[in-house]
ZALUM-778170 format. One line per 3 residues: their letters; for each residue x, y negated, z negated of N, C-alpha, C. Coordinates in steps of 0.02 Angstrom, whole numbers, always signed. Layout:
ZALUM-778170
a) X/Y/Z/X/Y/Z/X/Y/Z  ...
END
This chain:
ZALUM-778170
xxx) +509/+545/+4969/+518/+563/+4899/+477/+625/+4882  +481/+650/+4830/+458/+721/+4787/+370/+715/+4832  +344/+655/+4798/+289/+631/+4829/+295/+590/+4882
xxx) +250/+611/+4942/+273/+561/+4982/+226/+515/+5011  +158/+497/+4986/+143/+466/+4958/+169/+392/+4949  +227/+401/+4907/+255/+339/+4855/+297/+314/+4901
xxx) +292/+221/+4884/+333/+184/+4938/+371/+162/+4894  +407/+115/+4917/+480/+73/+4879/+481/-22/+4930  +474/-50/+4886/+479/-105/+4897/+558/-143/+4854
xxx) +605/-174/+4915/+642/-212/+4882/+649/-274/+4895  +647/-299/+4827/+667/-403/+4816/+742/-409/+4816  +755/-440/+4874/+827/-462/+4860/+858/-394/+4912
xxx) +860/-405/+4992/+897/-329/+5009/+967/-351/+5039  +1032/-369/+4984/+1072/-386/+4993/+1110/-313/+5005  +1177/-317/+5008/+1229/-269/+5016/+1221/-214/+4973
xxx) +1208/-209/+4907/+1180/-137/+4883/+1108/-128/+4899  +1060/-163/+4913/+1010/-136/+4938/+1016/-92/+4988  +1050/-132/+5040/+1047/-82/+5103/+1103/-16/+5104
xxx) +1157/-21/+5072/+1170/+44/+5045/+1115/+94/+5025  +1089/+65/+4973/+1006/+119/+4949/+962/+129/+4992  +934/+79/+5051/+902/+97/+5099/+943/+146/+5174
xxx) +995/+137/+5167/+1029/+182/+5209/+1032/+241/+5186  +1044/+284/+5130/+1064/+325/+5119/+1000/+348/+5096  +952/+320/+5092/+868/+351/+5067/+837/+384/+5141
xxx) +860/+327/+5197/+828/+334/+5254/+868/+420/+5279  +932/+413/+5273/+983/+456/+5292/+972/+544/+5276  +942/+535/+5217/+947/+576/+5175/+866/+602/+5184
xxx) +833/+569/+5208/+740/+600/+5227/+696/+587/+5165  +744/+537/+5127/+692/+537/+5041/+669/+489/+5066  +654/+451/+5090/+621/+398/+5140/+597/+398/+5204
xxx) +556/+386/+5249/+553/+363/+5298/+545/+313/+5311  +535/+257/+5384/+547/+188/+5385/+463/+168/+5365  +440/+203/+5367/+371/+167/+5339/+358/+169/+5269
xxx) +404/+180/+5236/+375/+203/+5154/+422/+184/+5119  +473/+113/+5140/+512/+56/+5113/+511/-3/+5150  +493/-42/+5101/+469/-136/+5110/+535/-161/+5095
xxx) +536/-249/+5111/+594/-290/+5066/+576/-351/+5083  +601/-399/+5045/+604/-450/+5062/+646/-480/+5053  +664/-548/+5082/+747/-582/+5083/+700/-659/+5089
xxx) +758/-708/+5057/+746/-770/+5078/+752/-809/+5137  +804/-757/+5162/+835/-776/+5246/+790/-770/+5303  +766/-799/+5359/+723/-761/+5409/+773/-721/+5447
xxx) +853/-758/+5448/+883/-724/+5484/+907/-647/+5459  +919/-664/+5392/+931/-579/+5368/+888/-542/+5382  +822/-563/+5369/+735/-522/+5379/+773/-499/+5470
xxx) +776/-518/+5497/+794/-503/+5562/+851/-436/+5574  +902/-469/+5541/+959/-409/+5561/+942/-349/+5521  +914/-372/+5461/+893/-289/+5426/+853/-237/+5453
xxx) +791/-275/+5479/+764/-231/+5536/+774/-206/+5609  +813/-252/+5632/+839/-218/+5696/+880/-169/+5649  +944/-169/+5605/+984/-113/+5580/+964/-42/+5551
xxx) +900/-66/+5522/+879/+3/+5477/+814/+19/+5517  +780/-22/+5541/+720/+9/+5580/+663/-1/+5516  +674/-53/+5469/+609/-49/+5421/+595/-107/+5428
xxx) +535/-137/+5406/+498/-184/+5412/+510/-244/+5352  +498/-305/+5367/+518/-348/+5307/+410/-373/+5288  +427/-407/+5222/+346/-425/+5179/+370/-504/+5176
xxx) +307/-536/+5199/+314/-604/+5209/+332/-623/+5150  +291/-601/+5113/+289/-625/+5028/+308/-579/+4947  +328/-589/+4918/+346/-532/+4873/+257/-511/+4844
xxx) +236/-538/+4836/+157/-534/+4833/+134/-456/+4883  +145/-469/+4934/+132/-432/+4977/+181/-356/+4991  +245/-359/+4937/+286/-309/+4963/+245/-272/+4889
xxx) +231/-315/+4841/+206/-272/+4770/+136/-221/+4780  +105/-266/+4828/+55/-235/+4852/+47/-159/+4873  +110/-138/+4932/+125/-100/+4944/+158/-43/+4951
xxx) +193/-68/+4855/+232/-19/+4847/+223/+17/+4781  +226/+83/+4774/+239/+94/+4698/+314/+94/+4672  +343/+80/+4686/+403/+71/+4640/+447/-2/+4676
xxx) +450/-41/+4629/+473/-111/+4652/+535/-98/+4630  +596/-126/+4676/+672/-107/+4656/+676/-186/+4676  +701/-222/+4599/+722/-306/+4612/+809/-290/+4601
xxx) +820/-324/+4671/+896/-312/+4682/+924/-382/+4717  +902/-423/+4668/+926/-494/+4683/+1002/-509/+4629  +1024/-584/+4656/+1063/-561/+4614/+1059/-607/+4517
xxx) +1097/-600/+4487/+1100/-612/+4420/+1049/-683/+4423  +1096/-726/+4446/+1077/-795/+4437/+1014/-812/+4470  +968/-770/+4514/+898/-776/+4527/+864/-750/+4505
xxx) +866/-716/+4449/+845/-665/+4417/+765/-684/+4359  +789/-761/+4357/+723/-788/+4332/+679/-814/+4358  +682/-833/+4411/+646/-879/+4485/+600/-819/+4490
xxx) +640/-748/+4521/+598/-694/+4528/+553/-659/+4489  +565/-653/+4427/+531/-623/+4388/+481/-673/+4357  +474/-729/+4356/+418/-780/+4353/+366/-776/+4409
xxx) +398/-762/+4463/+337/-769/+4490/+304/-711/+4524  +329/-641/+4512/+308/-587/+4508/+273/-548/+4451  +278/-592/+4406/+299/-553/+4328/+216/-529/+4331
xxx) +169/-579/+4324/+97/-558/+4315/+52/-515/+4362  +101/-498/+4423/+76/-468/+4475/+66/-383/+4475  +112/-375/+4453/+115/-314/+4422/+103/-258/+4383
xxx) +55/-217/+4398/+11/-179/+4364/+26/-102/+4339  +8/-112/+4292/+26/-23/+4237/+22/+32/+4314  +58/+80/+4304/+69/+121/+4365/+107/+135/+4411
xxx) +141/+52/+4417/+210/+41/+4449/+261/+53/+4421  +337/+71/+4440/+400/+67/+4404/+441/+11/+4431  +454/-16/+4397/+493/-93/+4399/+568/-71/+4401
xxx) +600/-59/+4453/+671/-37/+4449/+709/-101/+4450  +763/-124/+4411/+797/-190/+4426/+891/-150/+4440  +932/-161/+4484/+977/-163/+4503/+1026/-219/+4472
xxx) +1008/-252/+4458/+1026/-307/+4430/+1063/-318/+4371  +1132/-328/+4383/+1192/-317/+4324/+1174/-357/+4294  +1176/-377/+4217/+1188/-370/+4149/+1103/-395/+4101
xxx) +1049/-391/+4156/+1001/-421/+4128/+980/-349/+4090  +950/-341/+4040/+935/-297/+3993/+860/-290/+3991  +825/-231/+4000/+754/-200/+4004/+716/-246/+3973
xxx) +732/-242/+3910/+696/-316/+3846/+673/-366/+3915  +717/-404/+3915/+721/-470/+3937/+659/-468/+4013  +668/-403/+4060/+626/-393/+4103/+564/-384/+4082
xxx) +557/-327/+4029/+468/-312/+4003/+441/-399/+3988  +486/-441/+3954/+462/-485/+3939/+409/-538/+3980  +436/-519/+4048/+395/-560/+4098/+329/-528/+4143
xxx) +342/-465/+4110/+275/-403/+4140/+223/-399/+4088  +175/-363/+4117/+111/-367/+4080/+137/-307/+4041  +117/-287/+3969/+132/-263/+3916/+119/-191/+3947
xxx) +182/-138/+3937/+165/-65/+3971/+183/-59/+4022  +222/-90/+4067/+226/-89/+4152/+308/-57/+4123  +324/+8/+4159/+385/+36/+4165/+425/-3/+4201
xxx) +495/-16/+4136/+565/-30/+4170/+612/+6/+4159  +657/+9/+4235/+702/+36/+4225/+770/+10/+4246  +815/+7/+4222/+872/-18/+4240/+921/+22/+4276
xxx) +952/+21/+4334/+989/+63/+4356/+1067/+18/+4390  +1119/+42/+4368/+1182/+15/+4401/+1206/+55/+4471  +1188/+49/+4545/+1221/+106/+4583/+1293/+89/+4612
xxx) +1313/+115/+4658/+1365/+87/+4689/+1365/+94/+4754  +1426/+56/+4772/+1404/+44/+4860/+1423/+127/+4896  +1478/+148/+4855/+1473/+228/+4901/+1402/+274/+4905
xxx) +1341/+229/+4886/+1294/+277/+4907/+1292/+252/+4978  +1283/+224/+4995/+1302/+213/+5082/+1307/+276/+5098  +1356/+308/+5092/+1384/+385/+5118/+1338/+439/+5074
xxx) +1321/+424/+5018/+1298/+480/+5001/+1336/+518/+4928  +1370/+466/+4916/+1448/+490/+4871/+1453/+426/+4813  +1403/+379/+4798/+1374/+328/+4756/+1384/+380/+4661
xxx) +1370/+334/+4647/+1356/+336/+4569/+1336/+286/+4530  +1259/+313/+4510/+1208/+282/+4465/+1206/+303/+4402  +1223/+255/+4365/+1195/+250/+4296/+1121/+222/+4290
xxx) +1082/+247/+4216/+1010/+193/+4235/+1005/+216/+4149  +945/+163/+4139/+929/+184/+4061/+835/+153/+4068  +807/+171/+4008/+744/+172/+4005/+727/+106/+3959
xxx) +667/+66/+3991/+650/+12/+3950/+599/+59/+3897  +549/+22/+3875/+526/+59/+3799/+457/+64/+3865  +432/+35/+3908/+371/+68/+3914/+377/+123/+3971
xxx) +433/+140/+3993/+454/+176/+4021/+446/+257/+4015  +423/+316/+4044/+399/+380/+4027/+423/+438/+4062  +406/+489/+4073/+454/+541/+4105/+447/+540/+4161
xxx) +363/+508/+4201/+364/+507/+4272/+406/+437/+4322  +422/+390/+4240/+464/+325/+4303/+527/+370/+4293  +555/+424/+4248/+623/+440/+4237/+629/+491/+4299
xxx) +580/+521/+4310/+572/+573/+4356/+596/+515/+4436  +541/+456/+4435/+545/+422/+4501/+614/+386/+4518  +653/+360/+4450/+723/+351/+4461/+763/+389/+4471
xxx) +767/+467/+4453/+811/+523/+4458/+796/+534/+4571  +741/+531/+4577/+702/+550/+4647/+755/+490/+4700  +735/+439/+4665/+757/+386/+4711/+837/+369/+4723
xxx) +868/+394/+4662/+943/+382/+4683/+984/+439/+4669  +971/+511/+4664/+986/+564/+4672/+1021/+588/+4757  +971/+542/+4826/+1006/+584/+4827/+1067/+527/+4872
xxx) +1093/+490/+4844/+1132/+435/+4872/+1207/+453/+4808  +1204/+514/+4794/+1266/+529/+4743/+1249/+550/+4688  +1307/+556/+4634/+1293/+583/+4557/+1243/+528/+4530
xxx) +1207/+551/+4471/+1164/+498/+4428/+1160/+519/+4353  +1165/+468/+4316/+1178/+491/+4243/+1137/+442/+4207  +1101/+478/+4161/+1065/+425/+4119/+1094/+404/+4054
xxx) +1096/+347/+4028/+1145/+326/+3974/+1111/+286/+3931  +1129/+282/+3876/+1106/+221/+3830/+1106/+150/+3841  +1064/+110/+3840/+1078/+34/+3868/+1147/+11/+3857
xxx) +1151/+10/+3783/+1211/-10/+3757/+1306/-34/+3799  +1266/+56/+3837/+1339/+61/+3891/+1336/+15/+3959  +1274/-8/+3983/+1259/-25/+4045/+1330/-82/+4079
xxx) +1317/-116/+4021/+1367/-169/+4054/+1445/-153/+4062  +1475/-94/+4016/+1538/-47/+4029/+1504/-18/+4114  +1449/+23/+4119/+1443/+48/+4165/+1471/+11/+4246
xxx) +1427/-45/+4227/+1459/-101/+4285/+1532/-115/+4288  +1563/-131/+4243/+1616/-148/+4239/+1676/-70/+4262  +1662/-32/+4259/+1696/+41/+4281/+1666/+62/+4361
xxx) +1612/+82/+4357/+1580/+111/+4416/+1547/+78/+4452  +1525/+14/+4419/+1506/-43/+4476/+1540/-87/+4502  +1596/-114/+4498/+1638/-141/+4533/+1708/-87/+4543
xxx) +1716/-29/+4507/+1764/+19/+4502/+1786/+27/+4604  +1735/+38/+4639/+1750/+40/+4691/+1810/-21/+4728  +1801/-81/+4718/+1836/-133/+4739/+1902/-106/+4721
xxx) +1898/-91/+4646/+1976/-54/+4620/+2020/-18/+4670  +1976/+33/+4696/+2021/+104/+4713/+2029/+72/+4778  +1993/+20/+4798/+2008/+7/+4888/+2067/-31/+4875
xxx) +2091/-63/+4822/+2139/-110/+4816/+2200/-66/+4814  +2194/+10/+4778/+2211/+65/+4765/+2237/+109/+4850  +2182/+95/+4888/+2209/+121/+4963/+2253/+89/+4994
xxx) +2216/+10/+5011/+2266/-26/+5045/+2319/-8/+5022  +2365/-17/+4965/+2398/-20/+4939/+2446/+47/+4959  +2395/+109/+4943/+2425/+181/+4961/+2468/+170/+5056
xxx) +2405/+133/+5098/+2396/+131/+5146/+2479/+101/+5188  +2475/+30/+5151/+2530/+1/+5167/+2605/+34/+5181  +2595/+73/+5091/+2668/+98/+5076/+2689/+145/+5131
xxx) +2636/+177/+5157/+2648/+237/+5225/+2656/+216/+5275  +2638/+153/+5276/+2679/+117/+5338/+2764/+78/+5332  +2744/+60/+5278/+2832/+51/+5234/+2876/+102/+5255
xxx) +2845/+185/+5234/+2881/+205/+5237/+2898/+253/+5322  +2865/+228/+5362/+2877/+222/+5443/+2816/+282/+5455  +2757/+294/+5423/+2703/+313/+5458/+2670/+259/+5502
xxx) +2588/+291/+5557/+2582/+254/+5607/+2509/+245/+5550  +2502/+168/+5560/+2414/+164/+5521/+2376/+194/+5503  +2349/+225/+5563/+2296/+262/+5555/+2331/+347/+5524
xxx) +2363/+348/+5527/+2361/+415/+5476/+2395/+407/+5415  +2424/+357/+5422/+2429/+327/+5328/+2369/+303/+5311  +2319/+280/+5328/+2257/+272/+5316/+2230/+344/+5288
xxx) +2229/+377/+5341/+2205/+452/+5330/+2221/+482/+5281  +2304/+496/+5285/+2326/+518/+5199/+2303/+485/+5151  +2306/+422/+5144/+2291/+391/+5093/+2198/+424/+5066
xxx) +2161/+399/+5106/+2101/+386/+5090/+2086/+468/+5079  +2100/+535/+5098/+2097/+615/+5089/+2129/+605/+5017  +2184/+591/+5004/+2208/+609/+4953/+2173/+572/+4889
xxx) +2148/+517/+4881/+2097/+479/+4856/+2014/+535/+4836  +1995/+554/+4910/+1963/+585/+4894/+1968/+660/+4849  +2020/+690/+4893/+2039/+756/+4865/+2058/+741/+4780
xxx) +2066/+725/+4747/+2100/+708/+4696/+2040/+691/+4640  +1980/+652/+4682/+1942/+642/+4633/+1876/+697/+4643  +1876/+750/+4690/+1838/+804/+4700/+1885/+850/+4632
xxx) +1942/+863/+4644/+1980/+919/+4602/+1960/+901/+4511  +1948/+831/+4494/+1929/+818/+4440/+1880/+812/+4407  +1805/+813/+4463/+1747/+820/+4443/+1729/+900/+4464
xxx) +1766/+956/+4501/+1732/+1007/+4491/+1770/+1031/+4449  +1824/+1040/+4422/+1869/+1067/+4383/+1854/+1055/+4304  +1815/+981/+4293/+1811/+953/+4233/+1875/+958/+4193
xxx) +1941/+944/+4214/+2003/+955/+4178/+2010/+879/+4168  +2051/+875/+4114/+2071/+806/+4090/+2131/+779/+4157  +2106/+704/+4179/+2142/+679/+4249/+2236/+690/+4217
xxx) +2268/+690/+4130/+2314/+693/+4151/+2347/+765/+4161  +2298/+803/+4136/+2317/+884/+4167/+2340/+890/+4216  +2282/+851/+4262/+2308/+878/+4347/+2376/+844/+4355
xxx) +2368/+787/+4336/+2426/+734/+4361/+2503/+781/+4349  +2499/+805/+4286/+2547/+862/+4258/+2572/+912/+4313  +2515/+955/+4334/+2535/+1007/+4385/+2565/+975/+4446
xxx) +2539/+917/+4463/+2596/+867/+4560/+2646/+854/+4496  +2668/+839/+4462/+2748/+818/+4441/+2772/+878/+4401  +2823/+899/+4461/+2880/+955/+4462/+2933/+922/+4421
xxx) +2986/+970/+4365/+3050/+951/+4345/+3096/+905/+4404  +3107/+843/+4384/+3172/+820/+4444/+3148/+808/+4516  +3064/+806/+4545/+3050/+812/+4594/+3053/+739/+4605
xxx) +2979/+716/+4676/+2977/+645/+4705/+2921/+615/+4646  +2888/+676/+4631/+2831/+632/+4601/+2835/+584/+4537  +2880/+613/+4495/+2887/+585/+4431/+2939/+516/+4440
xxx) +2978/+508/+4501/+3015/+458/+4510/+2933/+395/+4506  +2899/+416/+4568/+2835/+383/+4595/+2786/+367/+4535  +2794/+408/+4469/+2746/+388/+4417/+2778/+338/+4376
xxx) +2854/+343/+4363/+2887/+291/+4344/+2887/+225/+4367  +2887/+220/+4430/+2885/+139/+4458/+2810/+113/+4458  +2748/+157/+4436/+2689/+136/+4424/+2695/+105/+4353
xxx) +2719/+175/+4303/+2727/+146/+4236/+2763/+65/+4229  +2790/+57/+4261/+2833/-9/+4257/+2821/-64/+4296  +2790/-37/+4334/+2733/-94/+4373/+2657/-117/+4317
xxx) +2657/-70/+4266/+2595/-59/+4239/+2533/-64/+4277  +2537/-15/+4310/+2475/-14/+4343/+2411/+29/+4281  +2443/+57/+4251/+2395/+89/+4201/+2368/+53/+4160
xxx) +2389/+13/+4132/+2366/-52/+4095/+2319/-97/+4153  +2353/-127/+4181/+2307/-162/+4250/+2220/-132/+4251  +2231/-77/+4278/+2179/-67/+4294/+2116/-36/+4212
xxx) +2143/-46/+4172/+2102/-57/+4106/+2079/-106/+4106  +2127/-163/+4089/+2112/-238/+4081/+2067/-260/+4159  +2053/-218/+4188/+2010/-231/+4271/+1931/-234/+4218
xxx) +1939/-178/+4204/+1879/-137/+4177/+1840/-175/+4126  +1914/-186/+4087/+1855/-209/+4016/+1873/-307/+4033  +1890/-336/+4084/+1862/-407/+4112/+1799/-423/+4146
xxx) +1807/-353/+4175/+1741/-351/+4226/+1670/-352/+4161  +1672/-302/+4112/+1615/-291/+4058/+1624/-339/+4024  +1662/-387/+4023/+1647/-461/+3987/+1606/-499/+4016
xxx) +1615/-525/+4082/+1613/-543/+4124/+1499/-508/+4126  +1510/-461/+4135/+1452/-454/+4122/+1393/-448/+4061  +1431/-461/+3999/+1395/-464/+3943/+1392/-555/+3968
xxx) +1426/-602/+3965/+1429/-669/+3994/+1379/-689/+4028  +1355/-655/+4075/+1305/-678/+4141/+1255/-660/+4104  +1219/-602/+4067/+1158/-613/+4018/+1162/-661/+4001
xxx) +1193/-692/+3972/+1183/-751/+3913/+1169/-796/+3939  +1195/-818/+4001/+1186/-861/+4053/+1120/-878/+4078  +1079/-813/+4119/+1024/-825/+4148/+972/-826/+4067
xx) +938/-859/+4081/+876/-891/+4054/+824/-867/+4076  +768/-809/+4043/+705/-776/+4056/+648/-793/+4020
END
């Protein structure tokens, strides 16, 4: 990191953890000595370190010890187990990063000693590659150097945007499960090119380039997505036949109602866990 110095300890190093630890390690904003974790599993403690080459902390006690920035990336429904029995451990100086869909900064400061920086961040699994997207927002004791240490830490695993709490749980519901979408979105591309007598693997290929290419042309261009869509559909061509049998499939609707089930779904699970 900026400082390097500063370690990272994570609670809970499930499937987005190790996305974040891969792409930290990948990327040189890390080395294997200057990220902790811990898991409930001995056997996960096992495969994570043969995979990433970092070390596991017997005790969360012991990973707080050694880290300045604690990233709790457990999931929803343990979310109070953990923060009970970390909560008093934790001292002004640290940044308390939680990963953790729909629990709200409030609810975290609540179990920390008064002043301990939180921050909330939503990432996604394409930081794996490097091509992720983080949203994050600021609890109230939160200041420019934990905003600085969240920008450091998931910068460079993709885009990062800071947002109003308010949005967090839309955030999840779009860009945190959004990925599952577009893969449902490939297969799908994937299949039809074999439907239509391509060989797998390069209907794979088209598919997953054109996926990409498509959503590069819209974030450097900043043009509205149905602009572009406008310029591929020619008078009388293939494409506008191909937008019609979507329209009527409603796939455009579909994948709204994806979006705003998923952000129910996560305003729901707050209410749920108990802090």
């Amino acid at each position: 990191m900026a400082n390097k110095t500063e370690t990272v300890g994570i609670i809970g190093l499930g499937r987005m953890g190790r996305c974040m630890v891969k792409g930290l390690l990948e990327t040189q904003t890390l080395n294997k000595n200057e990220v902790f974790f811990t898991t409930k599993h001995k056997e996960t403690s096992t495969q994570v370190e043969k995979e990433l080459g970092i070390k596991s902390c017997k005790t969360n006690d012991e990973l707080i010890e050694k880290s300045d920035i604690i990233v709790i990336a457990v999931k929803p429904q343990n979310s109070a187990e953990v923060l009970e029995e970390i909560g008093k451990k934790i001292s002004k100086g640290r940044t308390v990063v939680s990963i953790v869909a729909s629990i709200p900064t409030s609810l975290i400061e609540s179990k920390l000693p008064k002043g301990v920086a939180v921050i909330r961040a939503m990432p996604n699994t394409p930081a794996f590659v490097g091509a992720g997207m983080t949203a994050w927002c600021a609890g109230s004791g939160a200041k420019e150097p934990d905003w600085q240490r969240v920008q450091t830490l998931f910068e460079p695993l993709g885009k990062v945007a800071r947002v109003d709490e308010k949005h967090m749980d839309a955030v999840t519901g779009l860009s945190g499960c959004g990925p599952a979408y577009l893969y449902v979105v490939l297969e799908s591309l994937t299949d039809a090119g074999i439907k239509v007598g391509l060989p797998r693997e390069l209907a794979t290929l088209l598919a997953g380039q054109t996926v990409l290419g498509a959503a590069r042309m819209l974030l450097d261009t900043g043009r509205h997505p149905a602009a572009l869509k406008d310029e591929v559909t020619t008078p009388a061509g293939c494409t506008i036949d191909g937008l019609l049998e979507l329209e009527e499939g409603k796939l455009r609707v579909t994948l709204i109602k994806a979006v705003v089930q998923a952000t129910k779904r996560a305003k729901a699970l707050a209410k749920q866990v108990k802090l």
